[in-house]
Every structure is written in C-alpha cells, then in structure tokens.
C-alpha positions, 0 to 999 in steps of 0.5 A: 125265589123259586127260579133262583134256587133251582136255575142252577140245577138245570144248568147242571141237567143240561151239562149232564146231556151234553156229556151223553150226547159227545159220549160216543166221540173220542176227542181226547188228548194223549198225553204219555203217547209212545209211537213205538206202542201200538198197544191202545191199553198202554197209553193214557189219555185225558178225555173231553168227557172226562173235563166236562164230567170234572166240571159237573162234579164241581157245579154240583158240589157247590150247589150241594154245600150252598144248600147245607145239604152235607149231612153225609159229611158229619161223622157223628151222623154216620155213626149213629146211622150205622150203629142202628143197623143190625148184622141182618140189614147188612146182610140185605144191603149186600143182596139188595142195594146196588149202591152198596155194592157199587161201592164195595165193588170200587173198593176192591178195584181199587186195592187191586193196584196193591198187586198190579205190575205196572200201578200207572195202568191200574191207576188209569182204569180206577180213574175211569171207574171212579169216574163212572160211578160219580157220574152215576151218583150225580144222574141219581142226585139231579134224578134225570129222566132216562127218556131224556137221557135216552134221547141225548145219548141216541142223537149223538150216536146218530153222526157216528152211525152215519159215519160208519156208512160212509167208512163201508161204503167209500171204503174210505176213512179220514181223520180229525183230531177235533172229533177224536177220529183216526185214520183206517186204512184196509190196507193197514195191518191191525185194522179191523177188516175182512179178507177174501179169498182172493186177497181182497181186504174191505173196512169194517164200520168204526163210526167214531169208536175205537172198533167195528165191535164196539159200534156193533154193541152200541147201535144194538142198544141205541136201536132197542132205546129208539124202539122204546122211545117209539113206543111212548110218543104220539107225536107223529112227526117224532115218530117218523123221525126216529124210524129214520134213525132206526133205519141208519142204526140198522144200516151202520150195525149191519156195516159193522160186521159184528159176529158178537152184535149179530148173535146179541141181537138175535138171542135178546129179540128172541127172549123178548119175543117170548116175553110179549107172547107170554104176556099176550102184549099184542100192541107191542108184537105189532110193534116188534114184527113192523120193526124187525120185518124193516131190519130183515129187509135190510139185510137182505138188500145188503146181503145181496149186495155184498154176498161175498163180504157177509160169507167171508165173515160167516166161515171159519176157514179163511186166514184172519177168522183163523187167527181172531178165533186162535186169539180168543181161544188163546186169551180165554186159556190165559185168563184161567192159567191167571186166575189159578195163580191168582183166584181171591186178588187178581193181578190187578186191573188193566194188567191182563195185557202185561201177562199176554202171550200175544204179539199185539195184546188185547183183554180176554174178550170175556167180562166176567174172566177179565174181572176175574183175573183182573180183580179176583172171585170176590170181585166177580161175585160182587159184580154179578150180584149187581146185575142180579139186583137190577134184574130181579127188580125190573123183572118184579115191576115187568119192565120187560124192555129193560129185561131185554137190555140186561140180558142183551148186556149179560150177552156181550159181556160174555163176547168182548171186554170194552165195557170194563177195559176201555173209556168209553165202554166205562162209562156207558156201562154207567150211564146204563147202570142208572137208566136200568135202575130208573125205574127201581128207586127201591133198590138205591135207597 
C-alpha cells in the first residue's frame, strides 16, 4: 500500500531532476523565426523544458485530484479562510509571504499586456513567468531537498562548462540542433568576442547558453553550490569529484570574460569572508582560503597565458569596449526617459526592445530598471520585497552561504538583464527562488 501510493510521487521527484539537470541546454524549436530578425527578443520558441515541465504539471495534477487533496478548489473554502483574517494579517502577508507576493507580482505581469505595444511579446514573457513560478509551487509541493537539486543542476552545468573551454581554447565552435547549440564565429558581427589592438578577434565562452554573460553568471553560482556541496560530505571520493568540477567551473567562468561574473564574484567572496571572521567559523575560512588559493592560481596561469586577451578586456579605450560601454549608458538613459513617461504601468513586459533606440536592441542591463520600465514602480517594490523576504530570513537562521547567494544575485542584477528577459534565466531565477527558501518554510506557509 504504502509503495503504491507514493511510486508515482518519485517518478515525479526524478522528472523534476531531469528538468534541472537539461535546464542549461537550449534544445527548442523556433517556431515564428524571421531570418531578417537578428533581435533574439523577437522570436518565440517552444523549449524542451517548457514540454517536460507541462508534463510534470500534468502528473502532478492527476496525483493530486486521485488523493482528493483539492481543497484549494472549493470556494466556500476559500471564503471563509479569508473572512477570518483581519486587515493586520494582510498586511504581514504582504511583508512576510513570498508566496503571496509571487502571486501578486504575476498578476501585475500579466496586466502589463494591457499597455504593451506588441501583446505577442508580452504574452511569450508571461508564459515563461508563469511557468517558473509552477515550477516553483511544484518544488515546494514534492518538497525536493535542494542538496539534490544542487547536484542535478551542477551535473548539467558540467558539459556546458567544458564546452566553453573547448570554444576558447580551439577558437572553434559547432553546432547542433539536437543539443540547442548555434554556431559562433569570431569573425562574425554580433559575437560576443574581444578585439585587440591590432584587429585580432578571439571567442569568448558561451558553453551551451545564449551569451558568454550568462555562463559567467551561471558558473558563479554553480561554483559556490559545489563549495557548499563540498562542505557537507564526507565521502572522500565525492569530494575529489567535485574539486574537479570546481576546478572546470573555474577554468570555463575565467574563459568567459565576463566583467559583470568577475566583479560578483569578487564583491560576494568578500562579504562572505567577512561573515566567516565575524563569526569566528574557523573550518570553513579553511575551506574558503584552499578554494580561492586553487581559483588565484588559475588565473595566474592563464593570465600568463594569455596576457594580451585579459588587458584588452580590462581597458576602456579599445573599440568594442567603447561601444559595449556607450550601449549600456544608452540603455540606462532610455529606461528612465521610459519610466518618466510611464512610472505606475510600464509598457508592458518584453517591450523595452520596441522602444530601443539601438540598431541591434537589447533590455537595459539593469533588473530592477527593466521592471521598472517594463512593469511599473509597484511592480519593482513588490519584486524587492521578495528578495527582502528571503534575505531577512535566512539571515535570522545564519544561513551565511545562502546570504552569499542572494547577495551575489542582488549584484548581477544590477549588471545584466537575462534572469527576467530570457528563458533559461526565467527559470533558474525560480528554481533559485525555492533553493533560497528551503530552508524557511515559515515564510511559505
């Protein structure tokens, strides 16, 4: 009896692992592709993920109604439970429940549509969004441990990491319809590359993702999961294992060049070493010196080898980081001529691209500008505070490695847009979501 009734609930635990574990790969099919378009904003895809997550939603579903567990269905239900609230427990759900405000955050997404210029657009984003956030309320209701979570997400990162490596060091890049992967030429305009002085143009990383800033970011993460993952085994061989993949993550986010992953990831190890010497934890400074003296010699090594590259990136005075620095300061300028004309409603999500002065238009490399102009101030207040919720309560558990996180979040977000204007950055900003508030049920409930 018991087996019976719980075998299909681990069918579902492993179908959620395999979303994870492809989550990085971009296998999709592209169905309203325009060749004259080379706007990635403009076209509308159907995702691998997207049918295995439809079909976790629809297992779900059936496992939940066979238990006659939908009470959430019944009307009469609700309205009592909100008739014996008073206005001062509303207010503390908004302060205090992440899912309240997830759910109030959607809705103000969605009603963006009404004052978008182009509805397609808008509608592609709010399937993504809504998306995410089942995924989310799925995690939750299978009630996944994150250790796992963390395990399947950094074994499908690993491919990807070594990918990038490859893409650097060949100079060379291939592609695959299968595994979602375009073709990068260095010769190519609209490639992420970098230019010498003399001409010379060499390939940045892109792994498996849609940009060279995107693996940055997602390496960064995937390295303090693996720091954490380290911490809490005592398996020996596991161990070497995953300073291994720490070791590939290093090498790939490094082959990156991403300006906006280096200075995260600097800024975060910072205001974690300043929580471990508060806090005297003398066994993870250990920890923290052995894994930052391996990053340090990395970068050396490379940095050696490839001198010329790494100063190239580091000026400001060449052509193409002119021109990256004249987009983003062109962009920001954009969102807050938009956000004048538009403070409480916004323009509606997706549409910052339409609005875009820029020959090839990109969302302003900002979050909190891009909801802002995209979804209004109400929006952004409301986005804030979630992430307000999830600090402040991991920070009165001491969960210092998930402060670290957050605020390594907090930081990219101020740097780039992908973890609310693109797919994969939709739902791992989810799927981030729950493994940030794991361990503070309080704030679910």
């Amino acid at each position: 009896m018991f087996q019976k009734k719980y075998q299909k609930y681990f069918k579902l635990e492993y179908l959620a692992f395999l979303i994870i574990f492809i989550l990085p790969w971009q296998t999709r099919f592209i169905y309203n592709f325009d060749p004259s378009n080379k706007c990635e904003y403009l076209n509308y895809s159907l995702y691998l993920t997207d049918i295995l997550l439809i079909f976790l939603i629809f297992f779900h579903l059936t496992t939940f109604i066979k238990n006659k567990n939908y009470k959430i269905f019944d009307i009469k239900f609700l309205i009592n439970k909100i008739k014996t609230h008073k206005a001062k427990k509303y207010f503390l759900l908004i302060q205090k429940n992440l899912f309240f405000n997830l759910i109030i955050f959607e809705i103000l997404l969605i009603l963006s549509i009404i004052q978008s210029e182009n509805a397609m657009i808008s509608a592609y984003k709010i399937w993504h969004h809504i998306l995410g956030l089942i995924f989310f309320f799925l995690l939750n209701s299978l009630k996944i441990d994150f250790k796992k979570i963390l395990i399947s997400f950094c074994l499908g990162l690993l491919l990807p990491a070594c990918l990038g490596i490859y893409q650097f060091l060949t100079q060379n890049d291939f592609e695959n319809k299968w595994l979602g992967l375009a073709i990068h030429d260095a010769s190519q305009s609209g490639i992420s590359v970098i230019e010498t002085s003399d001409n010379k143009r060499f390939l940045r990383s892109y792994g498996s993702l849609e940009h060279p800033n995107i693996l940055g970011g997602t390496l960064m993460l995937g390295i303090f999961f693996l720091i954490y993952l380290y911490k809490n085994t005592k398996n020996t061989l596991l161990a070497s294992i995953l300073i291994i993949s720490l070791i590939i993550f290093y090498t790939a986010l490094i082959f990156s060049f991403s300006r906006s992953a280096y200075l995260s990831i600097i800024l975060a190890n910072l205001f974690y070493l300043y929580f471990l010497i508060k806090n005297k934890k003398i066994a993870d400074l250990k920890i923290f010196f052995k894994f930052k003296t391996i990053f340090l010699i990395l970068f050396l090594i490379n940095l050696f080898c490839f001198k010329e590259i790494f100063l190239t990136r580091f000026q400001t005075n060449t052509r193409l980081e002119k021109l990256s620095i004249q987009e983003r300061t062109s962009q920001i300028e954009n969102s807050k001529n938009l956000i004048k004309q538009n403070f409480l409603g916004g323009i509606g999500i997706g549409n910052y691209i339409l609005k875009s002065p820029e020959k090839n238009p990109q969302p302003v490399h900002n979050i909190f500008l891009l909801i802002s102009t995209e979804l209004g101030f109400i929006a952004l207040l409301l986005f804030i505070n979630i992430l307000k919720i999830i600090f402040q309560n991991n920070l009165t558990q001491k969960n210092y490695q998930q402060i670290i996180w957050i605020i390594t979040l907090i930081i990219l977000f101020n740097l780039d847009h992908w973890f609310f204007s693109l797919h994969f950055g939709i739902l791992f900003f989810y799927l981030l979501l729950y493994i940030l508030s794991f361990k503070n049920k309080a704030i679910l409930s």
